[in-house]
BASE-888589 format. One record per residue (C-alpha): x, y, z; residue in one letter. Coordinates in steps of 0.25 Angstrom, whole numbers, always signed. Layout:
<rs>
+-------+-------+-------+------+
|     X |     Y |     Z | resn |
+-------+-------+-------+------+
|     X |     Y |     Z |    A |
...
+-------+-------+-------+------+
</rs>
This chain:
<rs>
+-------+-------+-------+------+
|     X |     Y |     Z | resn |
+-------+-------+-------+------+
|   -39 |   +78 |   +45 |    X |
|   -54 |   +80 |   +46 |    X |
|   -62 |   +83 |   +60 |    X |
|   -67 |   +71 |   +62 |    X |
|   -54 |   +62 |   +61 |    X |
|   -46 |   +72 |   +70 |    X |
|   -39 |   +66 |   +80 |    X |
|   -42 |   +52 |   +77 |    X |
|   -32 |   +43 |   +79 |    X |
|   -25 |   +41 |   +64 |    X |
|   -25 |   +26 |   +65 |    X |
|   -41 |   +26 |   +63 |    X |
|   -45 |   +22 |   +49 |    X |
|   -51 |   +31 |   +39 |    X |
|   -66 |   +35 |   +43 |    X |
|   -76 |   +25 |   +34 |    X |
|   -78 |   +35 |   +25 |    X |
|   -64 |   +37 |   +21 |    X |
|   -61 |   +22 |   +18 |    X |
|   -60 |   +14 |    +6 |    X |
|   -62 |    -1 |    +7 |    X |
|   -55 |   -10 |    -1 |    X |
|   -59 |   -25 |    +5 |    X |
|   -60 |   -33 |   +18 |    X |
|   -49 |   -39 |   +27 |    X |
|   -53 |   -53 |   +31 |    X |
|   -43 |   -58 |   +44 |    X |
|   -31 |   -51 |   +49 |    X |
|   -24 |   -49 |   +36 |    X |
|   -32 |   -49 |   +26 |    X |
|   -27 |   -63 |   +19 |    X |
|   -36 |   -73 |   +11 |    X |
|   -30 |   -89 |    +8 |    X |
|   -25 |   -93 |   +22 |    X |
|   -28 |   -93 |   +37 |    X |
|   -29 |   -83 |   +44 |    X |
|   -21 |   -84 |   +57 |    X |
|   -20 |   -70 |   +65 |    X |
|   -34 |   -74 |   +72 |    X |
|   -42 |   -65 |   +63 |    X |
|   -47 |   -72 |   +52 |    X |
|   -62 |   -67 |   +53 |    X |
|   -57 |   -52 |   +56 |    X |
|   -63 |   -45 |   +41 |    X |
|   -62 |   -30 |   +40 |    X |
|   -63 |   -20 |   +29 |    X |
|   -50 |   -15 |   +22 |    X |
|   -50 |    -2 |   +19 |    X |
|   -41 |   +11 |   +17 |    X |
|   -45 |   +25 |   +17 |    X |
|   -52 |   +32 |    +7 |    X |
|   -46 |   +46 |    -2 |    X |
|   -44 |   +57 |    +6 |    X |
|   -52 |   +70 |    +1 |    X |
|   -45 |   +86 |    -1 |    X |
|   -36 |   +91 |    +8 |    X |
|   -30 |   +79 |   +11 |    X |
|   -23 |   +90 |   +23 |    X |
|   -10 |   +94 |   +25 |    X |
|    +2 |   +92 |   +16 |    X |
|    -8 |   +81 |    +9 |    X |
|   -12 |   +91 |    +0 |    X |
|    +1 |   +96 |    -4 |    X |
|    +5 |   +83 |    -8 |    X |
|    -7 |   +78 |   -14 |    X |
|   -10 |   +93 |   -22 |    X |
|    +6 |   +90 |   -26 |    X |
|    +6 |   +75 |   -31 |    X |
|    -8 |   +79 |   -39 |    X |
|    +0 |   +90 |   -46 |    X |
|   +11 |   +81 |   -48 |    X |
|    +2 |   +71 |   -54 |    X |
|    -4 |   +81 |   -64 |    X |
|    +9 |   +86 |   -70 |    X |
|   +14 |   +69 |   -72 |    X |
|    -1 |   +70 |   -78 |    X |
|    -4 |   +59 |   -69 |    X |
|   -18 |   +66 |   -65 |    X |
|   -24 |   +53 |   -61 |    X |
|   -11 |   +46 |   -54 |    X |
|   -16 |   +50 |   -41 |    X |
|   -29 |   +43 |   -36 |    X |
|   -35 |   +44 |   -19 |    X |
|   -26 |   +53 |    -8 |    X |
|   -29 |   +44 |    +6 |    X |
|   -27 |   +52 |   +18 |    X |
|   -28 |   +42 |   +30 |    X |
|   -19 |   +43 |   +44 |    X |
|   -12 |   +56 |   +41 |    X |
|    -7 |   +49 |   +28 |    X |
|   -10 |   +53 |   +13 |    X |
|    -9 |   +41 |    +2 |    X |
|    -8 |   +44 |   -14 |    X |
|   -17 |   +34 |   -22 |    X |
|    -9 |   +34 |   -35 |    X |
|   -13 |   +26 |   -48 |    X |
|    -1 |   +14 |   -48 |    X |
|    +2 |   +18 |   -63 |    X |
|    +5 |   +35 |   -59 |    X |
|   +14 |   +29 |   -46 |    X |
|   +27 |   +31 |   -51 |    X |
|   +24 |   +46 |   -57 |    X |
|   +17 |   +50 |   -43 |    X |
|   +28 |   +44 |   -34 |    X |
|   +39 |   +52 |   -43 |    X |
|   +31 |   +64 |   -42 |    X |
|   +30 |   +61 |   -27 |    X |
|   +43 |   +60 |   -27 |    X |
|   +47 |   +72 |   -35 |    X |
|   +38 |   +84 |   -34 |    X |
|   +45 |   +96 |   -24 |    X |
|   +30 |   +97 |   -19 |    X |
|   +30 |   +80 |   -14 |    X |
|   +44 |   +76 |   -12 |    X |
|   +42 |   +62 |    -9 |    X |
|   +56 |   +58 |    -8 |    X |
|   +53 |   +45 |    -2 |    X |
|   +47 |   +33 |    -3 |    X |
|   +46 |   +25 |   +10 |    X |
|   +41 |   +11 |    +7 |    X |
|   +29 |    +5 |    -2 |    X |
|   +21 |    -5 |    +2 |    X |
|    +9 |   -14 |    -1 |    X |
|    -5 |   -15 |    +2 |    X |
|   -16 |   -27 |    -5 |    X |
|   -30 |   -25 |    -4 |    X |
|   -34 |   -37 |   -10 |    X |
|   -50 |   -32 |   -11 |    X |
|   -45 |   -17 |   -14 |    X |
|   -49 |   -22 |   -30 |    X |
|   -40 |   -21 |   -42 |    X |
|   -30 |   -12 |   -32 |    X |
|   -27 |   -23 |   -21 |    X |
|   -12 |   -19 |   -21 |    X |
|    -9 |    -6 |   -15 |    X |
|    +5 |    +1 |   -14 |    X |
|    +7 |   +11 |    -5 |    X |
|   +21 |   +22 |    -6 |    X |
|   +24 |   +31 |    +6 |    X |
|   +31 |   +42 |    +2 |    X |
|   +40 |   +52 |   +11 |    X |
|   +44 |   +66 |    +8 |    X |
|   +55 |   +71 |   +15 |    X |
|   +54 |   +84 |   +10 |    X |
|   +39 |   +86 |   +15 |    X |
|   +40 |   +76 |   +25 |    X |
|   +27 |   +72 |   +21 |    X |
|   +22 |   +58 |   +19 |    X |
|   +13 |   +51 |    +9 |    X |
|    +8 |   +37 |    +3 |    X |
|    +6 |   +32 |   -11 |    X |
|    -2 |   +22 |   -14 |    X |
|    -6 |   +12 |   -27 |    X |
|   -14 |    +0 |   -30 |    X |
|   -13 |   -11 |   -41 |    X |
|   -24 |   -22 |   -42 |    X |
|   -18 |   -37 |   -38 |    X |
|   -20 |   -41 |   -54 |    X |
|   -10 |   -29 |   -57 |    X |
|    +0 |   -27 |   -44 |    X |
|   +10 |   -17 |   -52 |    X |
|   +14 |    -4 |   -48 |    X |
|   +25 |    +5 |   -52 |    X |
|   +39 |    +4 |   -45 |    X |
|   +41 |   +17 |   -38 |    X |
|   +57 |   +12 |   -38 |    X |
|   +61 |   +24 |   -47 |    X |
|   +55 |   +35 |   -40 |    X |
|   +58 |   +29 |   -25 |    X |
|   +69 |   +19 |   -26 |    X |
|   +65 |   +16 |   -10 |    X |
|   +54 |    +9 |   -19 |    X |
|   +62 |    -2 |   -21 |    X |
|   +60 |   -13 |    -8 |    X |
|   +47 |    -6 |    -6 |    X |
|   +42 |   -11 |   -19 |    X |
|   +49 |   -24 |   -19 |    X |
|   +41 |   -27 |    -5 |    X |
|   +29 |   -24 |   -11 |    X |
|   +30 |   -33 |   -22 |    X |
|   +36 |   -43 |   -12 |    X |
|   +23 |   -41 |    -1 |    X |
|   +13 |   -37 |   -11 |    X |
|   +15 |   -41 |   -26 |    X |
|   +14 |   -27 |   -29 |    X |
|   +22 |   -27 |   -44 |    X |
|   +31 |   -13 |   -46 |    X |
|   +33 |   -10 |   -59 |    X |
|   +45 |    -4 |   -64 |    X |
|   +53 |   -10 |   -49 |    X |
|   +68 |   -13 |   -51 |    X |
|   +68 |   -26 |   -44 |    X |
|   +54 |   -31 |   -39 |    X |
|   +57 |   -42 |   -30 |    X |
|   +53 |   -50 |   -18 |    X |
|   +62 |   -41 |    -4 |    X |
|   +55 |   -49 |    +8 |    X |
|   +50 |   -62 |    +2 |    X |
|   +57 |   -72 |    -6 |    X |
|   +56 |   -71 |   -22 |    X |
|   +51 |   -82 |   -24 |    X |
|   +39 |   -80 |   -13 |    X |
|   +24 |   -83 |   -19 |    X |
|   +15 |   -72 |   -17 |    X |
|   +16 |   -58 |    -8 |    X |
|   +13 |   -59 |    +6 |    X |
|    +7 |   -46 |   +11 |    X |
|    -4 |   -47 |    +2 |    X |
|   -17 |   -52 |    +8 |    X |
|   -19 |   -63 |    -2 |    X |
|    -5 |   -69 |    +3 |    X |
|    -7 |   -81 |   +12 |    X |
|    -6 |   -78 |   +26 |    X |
|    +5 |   -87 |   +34 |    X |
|    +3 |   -99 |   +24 |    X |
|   +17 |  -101 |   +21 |    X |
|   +25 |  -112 |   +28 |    X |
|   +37 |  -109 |   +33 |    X |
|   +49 |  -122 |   +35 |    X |
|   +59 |  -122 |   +45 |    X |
|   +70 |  -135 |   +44 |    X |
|   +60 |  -145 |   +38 |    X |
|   +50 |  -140 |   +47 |    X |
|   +38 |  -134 |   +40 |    X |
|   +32 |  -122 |   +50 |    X |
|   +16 |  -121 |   +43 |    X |
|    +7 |  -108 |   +42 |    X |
|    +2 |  -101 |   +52 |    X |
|   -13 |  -103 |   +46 |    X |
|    -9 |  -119 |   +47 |    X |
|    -2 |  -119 |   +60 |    X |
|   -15 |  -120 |   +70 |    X |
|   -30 |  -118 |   +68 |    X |
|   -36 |  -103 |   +71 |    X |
|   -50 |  -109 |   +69 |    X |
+-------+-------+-------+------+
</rs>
């Protein structure tokens, strides 16, 4: 942690230079093709992450980083890893979507990583972040180190595969299945990619910000409850 970002409170966002911006949030969510009912429909503001993180990363973040780099040289996968984020106390590996299955088993299996466990996967879109709008983020738990670390890729919304990790962290499995559900995120190589919280036969994937917000109508006994955007005028 440098001088100047001592003792700030951690849930500040990265400093401006230190951040990459990847579009413009329009309202409270973010969603286009529907009204807008929270009240904020004219709040815009700038979507962003923070930037890659420069040597020493501090701490154990070297080790791990110095450790995963080897590991990737010796699967020959010189270029598998891309930016190293440090943000909040966190580190998150930028991995090319193709190399994630050999990264994740190296994570998993070199003594000098130890990545036992894989505790969830989720989803992230970013619909102006262009030609990687979908993100998919691993987090990942040594219990031999008791150290803690993310992994993230991206696929473009034309081409929304990436490798299931299944085989490597069977704990993958509902995880994945979510994110396909939430997110229309396709993993390759999956043993049963299907819907887990909506029905399968449900259009479209409702956490992604081209989703319609509140424009389904729901029916109760012949009576017909309509959407929230169609219930009252915000004007």
């Amino acid at each position: 942690m440098s001088d100047e970002t001592q003792g700030m409170p951690e849930n500040l966002p990265a400093p401006p230079g230190q951040q990459e911006q990847v579009g413009v949030r329009r309202g409270m969510f973010g969603v286009s093709g529907t009204g807008d009912t929270s009240g904020y429909g004219g709040l815009v503001e700038a979507i962003s992450y923070p930037g890659a993180a420069e040597r020493p990363y501090g701490g154990w973040f070297d080790e791990v980083a110095d450790a995963l780099e080897a590991a990737a040289r010796s699967a020959g996968l010189e270029h598998a890893l891309g930016s190293v984020v440090v943000h909040r106390g966190e580190i998150t590996f930028h991995v090319r979507r193709e190399d994630l299955l050999a990264v994740m088993t190296a994570l998993r299996n070199d003594p000098d990583l130890r990545f036992e466990m894989l505790v969830s996967v989720s989803g992230v879109h970013y619909p102006d972040d262009t030609g990687r709008e979908l993100h998919v983020v691993y987090h990942l738990l040594s219990m031999t180190w008791n150290r803690r670390i993310r992994v993230e890729v991206s696929a473009p919304d034309a081409d929304p595969q990436v490798p299931s990790v299944v085989s490597v962290y069977p704990t993958a499995d509902w995880h994945e299945r979510e994110t396909w559900d939430m997110f229309g995120v396709l993993f390759e190589g999956h043993p049963s990619l299907t819907r887990i919280l909506m029905p399968d036969d449900w259009p479209g994937h409702p956490q992604r910000k081209d989703y319609p917000l509140g424009g389904i109508p729901v029916e109760y006994k012949g009576g017909t409850v309509p959407p929230p955007d169609q219930r009252r005028s915000y004007n």
